[in-house]
ZAROFI-249411 format. One record per residue (C-alpha): x, y, z; residue number from 1; residue in three letters. Coordinates in Angstrom, 1 decimal. Layout:
<pts>
PT	X	Y	Z	NUM	Ala
...
</pts>
This chain:
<pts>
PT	210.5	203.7	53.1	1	Unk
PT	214.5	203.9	52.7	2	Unk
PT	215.9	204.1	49.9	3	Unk
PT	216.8	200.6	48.3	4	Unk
PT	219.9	202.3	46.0	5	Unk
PT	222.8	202.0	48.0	6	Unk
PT	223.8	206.0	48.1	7	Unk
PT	226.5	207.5	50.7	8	Unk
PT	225.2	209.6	53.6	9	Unk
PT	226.5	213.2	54.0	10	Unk
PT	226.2	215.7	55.9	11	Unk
PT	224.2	218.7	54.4	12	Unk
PT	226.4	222.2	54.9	13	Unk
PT	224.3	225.3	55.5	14	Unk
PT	224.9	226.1	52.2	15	Unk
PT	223.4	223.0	50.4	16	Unk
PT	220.9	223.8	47.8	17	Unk
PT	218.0	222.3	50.0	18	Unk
PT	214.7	224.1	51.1	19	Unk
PT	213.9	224.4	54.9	20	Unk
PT	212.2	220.9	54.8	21	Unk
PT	214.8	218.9	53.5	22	Unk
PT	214.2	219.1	49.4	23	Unk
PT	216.6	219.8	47.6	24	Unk
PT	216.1	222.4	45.1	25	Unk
PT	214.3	221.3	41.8	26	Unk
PT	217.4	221.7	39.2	27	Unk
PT	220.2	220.7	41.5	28	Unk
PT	223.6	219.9	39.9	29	Unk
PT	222.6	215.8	40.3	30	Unk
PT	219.3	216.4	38.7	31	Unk
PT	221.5	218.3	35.9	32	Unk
PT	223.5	215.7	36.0	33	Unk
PT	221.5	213.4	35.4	34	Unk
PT	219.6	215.1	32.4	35	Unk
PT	223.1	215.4	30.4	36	Unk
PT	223.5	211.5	30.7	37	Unk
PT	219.8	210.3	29.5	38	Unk
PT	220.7	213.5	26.8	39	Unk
PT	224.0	211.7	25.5	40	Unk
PT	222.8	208.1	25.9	41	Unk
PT	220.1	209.1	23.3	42	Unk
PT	222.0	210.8	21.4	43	Unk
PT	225.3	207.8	21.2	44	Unk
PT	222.0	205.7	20.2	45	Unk
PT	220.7	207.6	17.3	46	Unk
PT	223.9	208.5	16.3	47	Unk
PT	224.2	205.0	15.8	48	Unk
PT	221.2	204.5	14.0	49	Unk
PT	221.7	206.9	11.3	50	Unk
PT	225.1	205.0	10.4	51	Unk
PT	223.5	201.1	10.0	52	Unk
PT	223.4	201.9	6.3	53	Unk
PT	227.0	202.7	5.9	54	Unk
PT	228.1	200.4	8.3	55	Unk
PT	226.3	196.9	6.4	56	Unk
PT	227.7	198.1	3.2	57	Unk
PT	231.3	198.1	5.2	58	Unk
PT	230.9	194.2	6.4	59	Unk
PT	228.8	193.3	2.8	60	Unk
PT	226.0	191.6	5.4	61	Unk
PT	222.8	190.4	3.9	62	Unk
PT	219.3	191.5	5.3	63	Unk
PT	219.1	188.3	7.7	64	Unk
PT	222.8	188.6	8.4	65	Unk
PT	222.3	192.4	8.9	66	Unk
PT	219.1	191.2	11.4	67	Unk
PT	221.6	188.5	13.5	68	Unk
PT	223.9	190.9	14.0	69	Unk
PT	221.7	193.8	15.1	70	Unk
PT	220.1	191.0	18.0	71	Unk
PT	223.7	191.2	19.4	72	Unk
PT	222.3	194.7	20.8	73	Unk
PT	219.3	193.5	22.5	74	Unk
PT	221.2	190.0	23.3	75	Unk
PT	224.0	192.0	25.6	76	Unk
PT	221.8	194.7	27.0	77	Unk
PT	219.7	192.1	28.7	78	Unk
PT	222.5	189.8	29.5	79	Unk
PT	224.1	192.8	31.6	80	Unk
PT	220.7	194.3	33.1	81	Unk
PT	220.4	192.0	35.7	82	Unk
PT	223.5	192.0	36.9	83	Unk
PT	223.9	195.7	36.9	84	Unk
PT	221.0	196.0	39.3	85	Unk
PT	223.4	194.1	41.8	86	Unk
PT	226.3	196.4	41.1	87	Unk
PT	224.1	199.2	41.8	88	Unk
PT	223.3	198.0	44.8	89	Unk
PT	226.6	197.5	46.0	90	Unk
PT	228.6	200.4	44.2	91	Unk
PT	225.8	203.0	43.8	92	Unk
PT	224.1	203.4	41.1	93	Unk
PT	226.1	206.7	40.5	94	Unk
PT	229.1	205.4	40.2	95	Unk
PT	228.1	202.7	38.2	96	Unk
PT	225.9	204.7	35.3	97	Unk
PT	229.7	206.9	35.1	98	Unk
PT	231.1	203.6	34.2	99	Unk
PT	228.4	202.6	32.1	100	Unk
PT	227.9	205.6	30.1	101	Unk
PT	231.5	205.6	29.4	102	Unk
PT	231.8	201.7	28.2	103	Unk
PT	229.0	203.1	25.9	104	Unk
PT	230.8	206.2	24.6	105	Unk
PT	233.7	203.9	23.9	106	Unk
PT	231.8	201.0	21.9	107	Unk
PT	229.6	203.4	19.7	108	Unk
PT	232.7	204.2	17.7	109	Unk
PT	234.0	200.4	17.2	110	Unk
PT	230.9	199.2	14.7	111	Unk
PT	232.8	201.5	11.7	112	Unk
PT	236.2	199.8	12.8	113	Unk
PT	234.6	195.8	11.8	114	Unk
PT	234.9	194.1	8.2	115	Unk
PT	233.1	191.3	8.5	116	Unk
PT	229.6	190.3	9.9	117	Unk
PT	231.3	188.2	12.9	118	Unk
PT	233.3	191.2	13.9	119	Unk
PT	230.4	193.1	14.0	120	Unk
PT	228.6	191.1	16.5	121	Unk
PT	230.8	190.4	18.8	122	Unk
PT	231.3	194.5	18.9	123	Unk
PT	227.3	194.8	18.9	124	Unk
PT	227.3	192.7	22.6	125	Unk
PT	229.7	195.1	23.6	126	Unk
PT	227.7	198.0	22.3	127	Unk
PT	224.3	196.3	24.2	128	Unk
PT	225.9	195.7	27.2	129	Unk
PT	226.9	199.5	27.6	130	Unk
PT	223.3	200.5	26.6	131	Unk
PT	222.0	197.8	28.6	132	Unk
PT	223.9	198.6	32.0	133	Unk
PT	223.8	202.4	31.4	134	Unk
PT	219.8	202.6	31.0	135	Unk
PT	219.7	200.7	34.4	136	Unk
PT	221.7	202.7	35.9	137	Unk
PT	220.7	206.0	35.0	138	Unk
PT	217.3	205.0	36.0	139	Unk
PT	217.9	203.8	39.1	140	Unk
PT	219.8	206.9	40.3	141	Unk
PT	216.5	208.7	38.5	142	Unk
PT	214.6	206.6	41.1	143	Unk
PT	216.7	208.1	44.3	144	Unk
PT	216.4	211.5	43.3	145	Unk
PT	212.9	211.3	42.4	146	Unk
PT	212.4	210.2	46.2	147	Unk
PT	214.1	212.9	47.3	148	Unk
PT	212.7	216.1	45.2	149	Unk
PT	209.5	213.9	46.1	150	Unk
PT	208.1	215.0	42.6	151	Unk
PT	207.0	213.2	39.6	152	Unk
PT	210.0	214.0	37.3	153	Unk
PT	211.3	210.6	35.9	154	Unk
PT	209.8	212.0	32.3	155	Unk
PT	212.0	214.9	32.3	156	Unk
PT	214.7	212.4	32.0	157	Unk
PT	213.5	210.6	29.6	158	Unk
PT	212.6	213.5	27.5	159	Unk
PT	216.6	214.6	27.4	160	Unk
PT	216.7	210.7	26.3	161	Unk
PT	214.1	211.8	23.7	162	Unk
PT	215.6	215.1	22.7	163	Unk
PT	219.0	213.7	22.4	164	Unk
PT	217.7	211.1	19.9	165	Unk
PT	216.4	214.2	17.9	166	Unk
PT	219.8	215.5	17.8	167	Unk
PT	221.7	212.6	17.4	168	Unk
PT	219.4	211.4	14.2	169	Unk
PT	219.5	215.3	12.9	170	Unk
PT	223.4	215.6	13.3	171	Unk
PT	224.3	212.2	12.2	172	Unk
PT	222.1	213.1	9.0	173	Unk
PT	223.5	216.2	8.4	174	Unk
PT	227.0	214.6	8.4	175	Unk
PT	226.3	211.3	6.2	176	Unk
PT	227.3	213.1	3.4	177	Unk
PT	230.6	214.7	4.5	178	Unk
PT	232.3	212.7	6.9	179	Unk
PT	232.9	208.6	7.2	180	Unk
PT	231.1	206.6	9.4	181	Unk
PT	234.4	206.0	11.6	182	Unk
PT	234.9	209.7	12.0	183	Unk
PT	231.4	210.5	12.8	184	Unk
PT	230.9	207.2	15.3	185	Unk
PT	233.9	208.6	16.7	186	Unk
PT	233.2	211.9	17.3	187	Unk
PT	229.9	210.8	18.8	188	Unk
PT	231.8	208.5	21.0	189	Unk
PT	234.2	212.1	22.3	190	Unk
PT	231.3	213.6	23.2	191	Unk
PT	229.9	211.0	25.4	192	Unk
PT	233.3	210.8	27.0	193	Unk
PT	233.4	214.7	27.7	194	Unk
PT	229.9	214.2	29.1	195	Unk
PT	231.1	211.4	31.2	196	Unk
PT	233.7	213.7	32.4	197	Unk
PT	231.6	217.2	33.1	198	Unk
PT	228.4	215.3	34.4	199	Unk
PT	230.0	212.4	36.0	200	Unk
PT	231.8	214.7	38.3	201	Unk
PT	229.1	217.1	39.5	202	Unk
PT	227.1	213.8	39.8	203	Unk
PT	229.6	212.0	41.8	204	Unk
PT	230.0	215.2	43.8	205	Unk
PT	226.6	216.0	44.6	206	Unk
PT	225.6	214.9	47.8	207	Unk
PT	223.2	211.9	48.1	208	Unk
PT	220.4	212.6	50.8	209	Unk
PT	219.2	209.5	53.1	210	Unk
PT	215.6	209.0	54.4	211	Unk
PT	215.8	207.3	57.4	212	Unk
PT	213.0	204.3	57.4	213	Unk
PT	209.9	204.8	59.7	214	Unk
PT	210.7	201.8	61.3	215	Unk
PT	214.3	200.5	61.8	216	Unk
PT	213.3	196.8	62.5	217	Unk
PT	210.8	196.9	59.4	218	Unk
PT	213.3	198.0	56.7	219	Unk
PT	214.4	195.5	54.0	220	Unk
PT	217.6	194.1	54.8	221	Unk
PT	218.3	193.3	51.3	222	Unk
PT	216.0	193.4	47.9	223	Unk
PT	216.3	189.8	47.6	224	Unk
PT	214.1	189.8	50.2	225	Unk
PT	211.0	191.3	48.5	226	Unk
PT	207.8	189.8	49.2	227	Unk
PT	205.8	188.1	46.6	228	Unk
PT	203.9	191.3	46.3	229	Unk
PT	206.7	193.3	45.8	230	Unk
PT	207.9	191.2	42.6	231	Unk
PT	204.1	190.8	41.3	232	Unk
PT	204.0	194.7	41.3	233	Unk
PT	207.1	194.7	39.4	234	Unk
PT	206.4	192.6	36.6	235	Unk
PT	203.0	194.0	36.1	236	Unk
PT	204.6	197.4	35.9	237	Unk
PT	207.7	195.2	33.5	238	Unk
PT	204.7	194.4	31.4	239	Unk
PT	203.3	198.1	31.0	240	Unk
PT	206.7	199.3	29.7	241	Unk
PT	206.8	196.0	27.4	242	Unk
PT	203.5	197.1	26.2	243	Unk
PT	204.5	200.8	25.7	244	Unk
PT	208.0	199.8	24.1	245	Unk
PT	206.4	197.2	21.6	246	Unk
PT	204.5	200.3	20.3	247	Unk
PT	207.6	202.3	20.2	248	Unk
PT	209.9	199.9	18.5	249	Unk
PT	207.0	199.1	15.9	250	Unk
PT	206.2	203.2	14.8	251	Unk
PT	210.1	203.3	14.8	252	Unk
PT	210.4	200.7	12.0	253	Unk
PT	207.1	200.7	10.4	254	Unk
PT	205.5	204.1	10.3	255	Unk
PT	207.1	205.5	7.5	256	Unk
PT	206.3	202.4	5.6	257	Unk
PT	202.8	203.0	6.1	258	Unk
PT	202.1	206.2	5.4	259	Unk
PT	203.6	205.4	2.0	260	Unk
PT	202.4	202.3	0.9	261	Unk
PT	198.8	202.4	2.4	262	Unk
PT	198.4	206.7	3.0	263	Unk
PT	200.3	207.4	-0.5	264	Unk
PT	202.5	209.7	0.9	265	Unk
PT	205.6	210.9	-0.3	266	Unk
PT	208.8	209.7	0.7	267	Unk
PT	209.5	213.4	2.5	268	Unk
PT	206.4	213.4	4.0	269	Unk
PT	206.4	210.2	5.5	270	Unk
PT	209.7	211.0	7.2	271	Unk
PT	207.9	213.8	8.8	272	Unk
PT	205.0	211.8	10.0	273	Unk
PT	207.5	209.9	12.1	274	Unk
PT	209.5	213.3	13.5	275	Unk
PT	206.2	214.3	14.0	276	Unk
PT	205.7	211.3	16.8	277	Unk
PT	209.1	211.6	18.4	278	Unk
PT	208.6	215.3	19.2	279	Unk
PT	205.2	214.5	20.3	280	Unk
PT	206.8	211.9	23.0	281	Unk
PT	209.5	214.8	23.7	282	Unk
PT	206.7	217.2	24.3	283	Unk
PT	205.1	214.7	26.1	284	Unk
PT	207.8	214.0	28.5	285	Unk
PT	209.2	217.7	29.1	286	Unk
PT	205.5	218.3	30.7	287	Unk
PT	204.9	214.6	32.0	288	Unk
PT	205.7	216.0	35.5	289	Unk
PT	203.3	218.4	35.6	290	Unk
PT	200.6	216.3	34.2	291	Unk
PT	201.7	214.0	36.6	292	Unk
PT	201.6	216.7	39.8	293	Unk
PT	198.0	217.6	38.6	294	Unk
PT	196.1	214.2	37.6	295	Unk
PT	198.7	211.5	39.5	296	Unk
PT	200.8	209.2	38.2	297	Unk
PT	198.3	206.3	37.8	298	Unk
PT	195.7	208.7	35.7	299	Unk
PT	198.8	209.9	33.3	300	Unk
PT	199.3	206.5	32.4	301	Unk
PT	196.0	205.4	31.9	302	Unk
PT	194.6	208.5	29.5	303	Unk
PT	198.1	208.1	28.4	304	Unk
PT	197.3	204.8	26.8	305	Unk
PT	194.3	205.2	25.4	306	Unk
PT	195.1	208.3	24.2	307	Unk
PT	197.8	206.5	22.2	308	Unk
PT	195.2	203.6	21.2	309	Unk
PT	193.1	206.1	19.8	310	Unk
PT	195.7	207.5	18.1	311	Unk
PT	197.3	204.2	16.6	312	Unk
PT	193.4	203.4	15.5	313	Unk
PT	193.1	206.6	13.5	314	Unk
PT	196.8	206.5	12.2	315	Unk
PT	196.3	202.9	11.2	316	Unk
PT	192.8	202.8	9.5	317	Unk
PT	193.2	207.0	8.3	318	Unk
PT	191.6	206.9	4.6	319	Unk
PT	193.9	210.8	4.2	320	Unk
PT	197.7	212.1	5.3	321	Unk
PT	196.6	214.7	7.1	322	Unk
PT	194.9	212.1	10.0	323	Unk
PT	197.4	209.4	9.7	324	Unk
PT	199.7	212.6	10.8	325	Unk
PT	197.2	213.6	13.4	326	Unk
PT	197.1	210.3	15.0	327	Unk
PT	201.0	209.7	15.1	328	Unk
PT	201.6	213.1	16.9	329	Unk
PT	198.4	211.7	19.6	330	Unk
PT	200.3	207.7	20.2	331	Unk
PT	203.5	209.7	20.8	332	Unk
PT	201.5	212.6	23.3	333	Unk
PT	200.2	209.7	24.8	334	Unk
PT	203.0	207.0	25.0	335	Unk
PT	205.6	209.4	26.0	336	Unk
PT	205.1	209.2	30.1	337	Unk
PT	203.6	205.7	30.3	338	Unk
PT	207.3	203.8	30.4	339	Unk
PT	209.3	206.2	32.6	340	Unk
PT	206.6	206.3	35.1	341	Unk
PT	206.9	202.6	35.1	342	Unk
PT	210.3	202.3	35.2	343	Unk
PT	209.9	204.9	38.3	344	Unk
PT	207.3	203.0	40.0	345	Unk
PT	209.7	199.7	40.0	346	Unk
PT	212.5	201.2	41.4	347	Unk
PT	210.4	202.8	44.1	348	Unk
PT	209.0	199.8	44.9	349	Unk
PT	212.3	197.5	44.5	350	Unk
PT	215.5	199.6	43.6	351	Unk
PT	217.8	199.0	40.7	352	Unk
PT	216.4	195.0	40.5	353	Unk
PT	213.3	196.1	40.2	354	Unk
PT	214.4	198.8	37.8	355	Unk
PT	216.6	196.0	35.9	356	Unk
PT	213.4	193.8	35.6	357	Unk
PT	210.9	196.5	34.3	358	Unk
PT	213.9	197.5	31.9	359	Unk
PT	214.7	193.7	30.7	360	Unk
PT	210.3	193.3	29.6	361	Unk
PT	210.1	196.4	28.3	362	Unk
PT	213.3	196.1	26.3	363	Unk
PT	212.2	193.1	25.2	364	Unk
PT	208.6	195.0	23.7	365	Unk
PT	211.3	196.9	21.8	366	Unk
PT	213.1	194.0	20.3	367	Unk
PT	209.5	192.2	19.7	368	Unk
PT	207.7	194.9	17.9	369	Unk
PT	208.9	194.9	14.4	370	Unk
PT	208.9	191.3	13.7	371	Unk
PT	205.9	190.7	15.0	372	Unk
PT	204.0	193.5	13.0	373	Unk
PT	206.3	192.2	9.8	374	Unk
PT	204.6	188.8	10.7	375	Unk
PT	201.1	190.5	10.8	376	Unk
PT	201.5	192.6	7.6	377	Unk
PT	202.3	189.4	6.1	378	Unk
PT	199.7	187.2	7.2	379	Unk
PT	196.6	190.1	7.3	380	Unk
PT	198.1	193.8	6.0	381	Unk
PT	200.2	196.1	7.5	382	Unk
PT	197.2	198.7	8.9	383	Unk
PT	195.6	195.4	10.4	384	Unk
PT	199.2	194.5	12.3	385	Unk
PT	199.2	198.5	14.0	386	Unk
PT	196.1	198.2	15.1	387	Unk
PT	198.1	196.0	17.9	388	Unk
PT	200.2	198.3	18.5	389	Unk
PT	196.9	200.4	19.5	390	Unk
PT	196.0	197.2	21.4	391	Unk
PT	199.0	197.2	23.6	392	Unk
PT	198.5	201.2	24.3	393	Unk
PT	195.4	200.1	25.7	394	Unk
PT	196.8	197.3	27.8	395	Unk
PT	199.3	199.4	29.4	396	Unk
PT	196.9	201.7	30.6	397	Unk
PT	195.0	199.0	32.4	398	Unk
PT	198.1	197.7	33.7	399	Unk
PT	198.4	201.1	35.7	400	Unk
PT	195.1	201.1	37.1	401	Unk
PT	195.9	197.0	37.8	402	Unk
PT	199.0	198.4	39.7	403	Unk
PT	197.4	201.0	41.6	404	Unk
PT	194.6	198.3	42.8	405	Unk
PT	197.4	195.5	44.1	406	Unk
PT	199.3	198.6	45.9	407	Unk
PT	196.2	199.8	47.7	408	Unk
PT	195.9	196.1	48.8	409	Unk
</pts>
């Protein structure tokens, strides 16, 4: 099957870093690349993150207000996904994750630079369109070289995504104190740009293999030319990520809330119970490809989600700290592979639009999450609302082995 990213054919030197058959090595400089970008994007995110406090004291924004304003992010991220699947296609999706990455770098510092709530969401669509078109992007060059190393690595990627949220929410913690949010948001925003600079180059540079199709007359002309099929697979496999994310963007705003108001644990522990799940999903993802190599990609996802249902069951209905801790670390061990080998899958099977489709669901389980378990607590209690989150663990799973059944069709 070609490739469906448009890359640029060169001719591989004698001294390329390929083995005898045609693979390149596993690190190569793109793969590298690559890695730093996912790193940074995390990283420009969480340093973000950590700076919301300072920055809705700045612009004196209500809780609602705040709330409006931080939809500007999701509201220009998928605005600008479906479009940069078509610039991919006809730019590259190299070139145009360098250009995203660097629109990001240059928006994360502007937040600190607004005064009123207005201000700050017309720079939050900026912000989300940079995300938005750079998550898109990276992926779908993920998806090329993951067709050419023809291994499972899409969730090493994601784990420098994962790792560089780590960082950026430990560094822009350790600086709250001593620097302004302008000079922090700002330094952030230098660092993507070097980034941009070092890995954009060697990406650029590094030369982009093509597979020629098995059959010339049988190759898609264009993706908008995908069977019915085709798009079926990718919005089940958009639904799997949504299912994945809404957990995700639910443990990210809720879990610490939980373990104190229902577990009774301190404020300093509960903080911990929610490192504890995002270096599970880290660990998760730096050995995702060798889980991956060993059980396939369609078994990964499926342990991986009921993994994380049991998990989410135990964290929710726990009676002590110690298991509500125990099942955080499990739904972010099993979570952690579930959405990059989706997003994979749907680029493999339709290129950057089917990567901008998987990303615009399950972007949209992220931004669906914590109002809907809000909602819940309200209505029933706040254990009762994550046990959907263990619900939609379980889902995704299924999802995989509904995905593996319609391409065996």
């Amino acid at each position: 099957m070609p490739l469906l990213n448009k890359t640029e054919a060169r001719p591989v030197s004698p001294s390329s870093p390929t083995s005898p058959s045609g693979r390149r090595s596993s690190w190569s400089a793109a793969r590298l690349a690559l890695t730093a970008f996912f790193t940074v994007d995390g990283f420009l995110f969480a340093a973000w993150v950590v700076r919301i406090p300072d920055v809705r004291a700045q612009v004196s924004a209500s809780h609602s207000a705040l709330g409006l304003a931080l939809l500007c992010i999701s509201a220009g991220a998928v605005a600008t996904m479906a479009l940069v699947g078509r610039l991919c296609l006809r730019y590259g999706s190299r070139r145009v994750t360098v250009a995203a990455v660097t629109v990001f770098s240059l928006a994360v510092a502007l937040p600190a630079h607004t005064h009123s709530v207005l201000a700050l969401g017309a720079v939050l669509l900026l912000f989300g369109a940079g995300y938005g078109a750079a998550n898109v992007a990276m992926n779908s060059a993920a998806v090329d070289l993951v067709a050419e190393l023809r291994r499972p690595v899409m969730p090493s990627f994601h784990a420098g995504y994962s790792l560089g949220g780590l960082l950026g929410a430990a560094v822009g913690g350790l600086l709250a104190g001593r620097i302004s949010a302008s000079w922090a948001l700002a330094a952030s925003g230098a660092l993507g740009l070097a980034v941009v600079a070092l890995a954009g180059t060697a990406l650029l540079r590094a030369p982009a293999a093509v597979r020629p199709a098995p059959d010339e007359s049988a190759a898609p002309a264009a993706p908008a030319g995908l069977s019915g099929h085709a798009r079926l697979l990718v919005v089940l496999l958009g639904l799997t990520a949504l299912c994945t994310a809404y957990g995700e963007g639910a443990l990210a705003d809720w879990a610490t809330l939980h373990l104190t108001d229902d577990v009774h644990a301190s404020t300093a522990t509960a903080a911990a119970g929610y490192a504890a799940f995002a270096f599970a999903m880290t660990a998760g993802r730096l050995s995702g490809t060798w889980l991956s190599e060993r059980l396939g990609q369609t078994r990964v996802m499926l342990l991986g989600g009921l993994a994380a249902c049991a998990g989410m069951t135990t964290a929710a209905l726990a009676p002590s700290v110690p298991l509500a801790l125990a099942g955080f670390v499990l739904v972010g061990l099993g979570l952690a592979n579930v959405f990059p080998l989706a997003i994979a899958r749907a680029g493999a099977t339709a290129g950057p639009q089917g990567v901008a489709t998987a990303s615009t669901l399950g972007y949209a389980g992220m931004l669906i999450g914590p109002p809907v378990i809000g909602f819940l607590a309200d209505a029933l209690s706040l254990p009762a609302a994550l046990l959907t989150v263990a619900a939609s663990s379980a889902l995704a799973g299924l999802l995989a082995l509904t995905v593996r059944r319609h391409r065996t069709a």
